[in-house]
N, C-alpha and C positions, 0 to 999 in steps of 0.2 A: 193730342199731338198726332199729326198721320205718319201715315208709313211712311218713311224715307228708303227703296231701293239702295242696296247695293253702286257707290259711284266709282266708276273706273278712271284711272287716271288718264290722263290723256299723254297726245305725243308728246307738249313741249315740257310736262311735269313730267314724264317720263328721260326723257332726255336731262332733267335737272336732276333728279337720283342719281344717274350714270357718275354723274361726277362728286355727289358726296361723298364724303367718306362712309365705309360698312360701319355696320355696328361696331366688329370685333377691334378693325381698327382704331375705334377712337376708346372702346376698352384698355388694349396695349397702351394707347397714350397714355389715357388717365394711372392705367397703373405705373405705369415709368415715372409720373410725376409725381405719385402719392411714394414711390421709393427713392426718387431722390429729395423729398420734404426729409425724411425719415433720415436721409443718410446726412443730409445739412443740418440736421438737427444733431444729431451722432457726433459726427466732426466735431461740431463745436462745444459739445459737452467733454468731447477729451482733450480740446483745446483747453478750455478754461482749467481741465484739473490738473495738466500740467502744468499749467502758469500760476495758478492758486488754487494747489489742494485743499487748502481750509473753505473754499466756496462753499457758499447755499446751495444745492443743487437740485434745491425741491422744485423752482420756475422750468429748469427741465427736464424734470420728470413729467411734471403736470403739461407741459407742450407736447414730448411724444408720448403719452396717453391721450390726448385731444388729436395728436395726428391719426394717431392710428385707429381711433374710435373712426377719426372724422374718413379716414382711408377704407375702413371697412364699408361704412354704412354707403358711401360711396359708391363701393363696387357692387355691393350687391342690387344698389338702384340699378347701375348701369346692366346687370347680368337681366333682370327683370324688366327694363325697358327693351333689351334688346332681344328678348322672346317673344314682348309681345309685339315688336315690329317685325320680325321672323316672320309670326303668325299671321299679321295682317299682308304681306308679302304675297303668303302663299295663298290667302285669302284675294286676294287680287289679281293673283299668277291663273287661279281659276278664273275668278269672273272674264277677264280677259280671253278668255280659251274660250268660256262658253260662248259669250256675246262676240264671236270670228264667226262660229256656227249660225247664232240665231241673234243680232243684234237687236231683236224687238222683247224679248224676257226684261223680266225683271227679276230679281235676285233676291233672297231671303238667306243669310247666313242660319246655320242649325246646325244643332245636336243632335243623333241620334237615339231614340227611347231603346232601351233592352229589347222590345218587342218589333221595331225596324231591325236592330241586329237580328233579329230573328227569320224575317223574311226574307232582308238580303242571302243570309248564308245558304237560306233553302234555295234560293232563289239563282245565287252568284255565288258559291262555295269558294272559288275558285279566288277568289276578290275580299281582302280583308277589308274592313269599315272600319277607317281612322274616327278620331273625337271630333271630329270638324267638316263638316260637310254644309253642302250649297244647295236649295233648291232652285229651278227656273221655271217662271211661271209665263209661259207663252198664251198665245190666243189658241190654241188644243190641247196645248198640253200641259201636263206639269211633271219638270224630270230633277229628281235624284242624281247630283256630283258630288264626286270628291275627286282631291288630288294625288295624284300616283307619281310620283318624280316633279315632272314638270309636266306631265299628261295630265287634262282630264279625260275622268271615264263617268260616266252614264250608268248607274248600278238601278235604274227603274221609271219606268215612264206610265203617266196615269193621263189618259185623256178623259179632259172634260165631260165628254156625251158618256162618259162610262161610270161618272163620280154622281153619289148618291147623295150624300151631305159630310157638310164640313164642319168639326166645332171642335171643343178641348174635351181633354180629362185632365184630371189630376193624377201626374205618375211617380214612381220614387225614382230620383235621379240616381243614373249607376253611378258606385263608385262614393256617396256621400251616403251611408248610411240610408237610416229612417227620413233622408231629408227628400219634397216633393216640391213638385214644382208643375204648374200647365203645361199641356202636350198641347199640340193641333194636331186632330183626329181625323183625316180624309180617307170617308168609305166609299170603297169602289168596288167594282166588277170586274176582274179579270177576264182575260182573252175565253176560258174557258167558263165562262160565265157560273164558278164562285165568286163568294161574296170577302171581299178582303181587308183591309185597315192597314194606312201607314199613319204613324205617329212620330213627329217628332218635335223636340224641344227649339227654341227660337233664342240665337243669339241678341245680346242686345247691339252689337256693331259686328263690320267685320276686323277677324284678327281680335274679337275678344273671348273669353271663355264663359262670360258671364251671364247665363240664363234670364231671358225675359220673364219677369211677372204677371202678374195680374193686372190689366190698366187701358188706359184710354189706347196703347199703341197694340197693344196683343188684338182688340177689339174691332180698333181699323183695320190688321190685318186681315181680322175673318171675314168682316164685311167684305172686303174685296176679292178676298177668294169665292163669297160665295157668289158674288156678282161675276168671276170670269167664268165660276161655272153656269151659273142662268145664260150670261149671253153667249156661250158654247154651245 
């Protein structure tokens, strides 16, 4: 499968979010709704045993036990749908920032390895490295974003004529134990001509959390990195 960049949305899909409803909002709804099932259901069971105490009342027990099963699992989709559209937001809040700057990049959503946090903090102290980070791959360069509010910032820039080769390791993802996962390994040359490595791990979309593996799309990627650094 090849690489499919980063797509931004445009003006007139932008303008059609304006008027959805937010996540939270249709949250509030849904839970208003799942409380008044709950309280229809209530009513009517002090109904009936008012009027016939002797009732069966086991059909509503077993109805709000299915509401409220069904009310739960409910909210908790919507609380997890609405994070990861949070995510992909601010995943797109960037792309947008960057491509204002350089509309000819291309985009690769990523994680970064232990040893990226490593370099930025020597690098950028100043500058925390959130879970979610963007690279842009231009015709010089290749730079390191993430999001700071609604800013992006630029935490590293590698030009092409300076990158020596491109390919994976196998690293332990932070955060999941003994668990690994493929880096892409870009060795370069800094300004002060040591020899340096950023690494980082490869979202499978943007706005998701979920580490690229081994396979036809991690493969395209490198091919083509290594080709913008040849024609660099």
């Amino acid at each position: 499968m090849p690489w499919r960049p980063d797509r931004v949305p445009g003006p007139g899909r932008a303008r059609d979010d304006q008027h959805r409803w937010s996540s939270a909002g249709r949250l509030l709804v849904l839970r208003w709704v799942i409380v008044g099932v709950w309280v229809a259901l209530l009513t009517a069971r002090i109904i009936v045993v008012t009027v016939h105490p002797d009732a069966d009342m086991r059909a509503f027990g077993i109805a709000e036990a299915v509401a409220v099963t069904a009310g739960v699992t409910i909210v908790v989709l919507a609380v997890v749908r609405a994070r990861a559209a949070g995510r992909r937001r601010a995943d797109d809040v960037l792309a947008r920032a960057v491509r204002r700057i350089d509309p000819t990049v291309w985009l690769v959503p990523a994680a970064p390895t232990q040893e990226l946090r490593g370099v930025i903090e020597a690098a950028r102290p100043e500058v925390p490295l959130t879970a979610r980070v963007t690279w842009a791959f231009g015709a010089t360069e290749a730079s390191l974003w993430e999001l700071d509010g609604r800013r992006a910032t630029r935490l590293l820039v590698i030009r092409w004529s300076r990158v020596m080769h491109v390919g994976t390791e196998v690293v332990l993802v932070p955060g999941a134990g003994r668990r690994t996962a493929p880096a892409v390994a870009v060795h370069y040359v800094r300004a002060d001509d040591t020899t340096a490595v950023a690494t980082f791990f490869v979202r499978v979309a943007p706005g998701s959390d979920r580490l690229l593996g081994p396979g036809a799309r991690l493969d395209d990627l490198l091919a083509r990195l290594a080709r913008e650094r040849i024609v660099a």
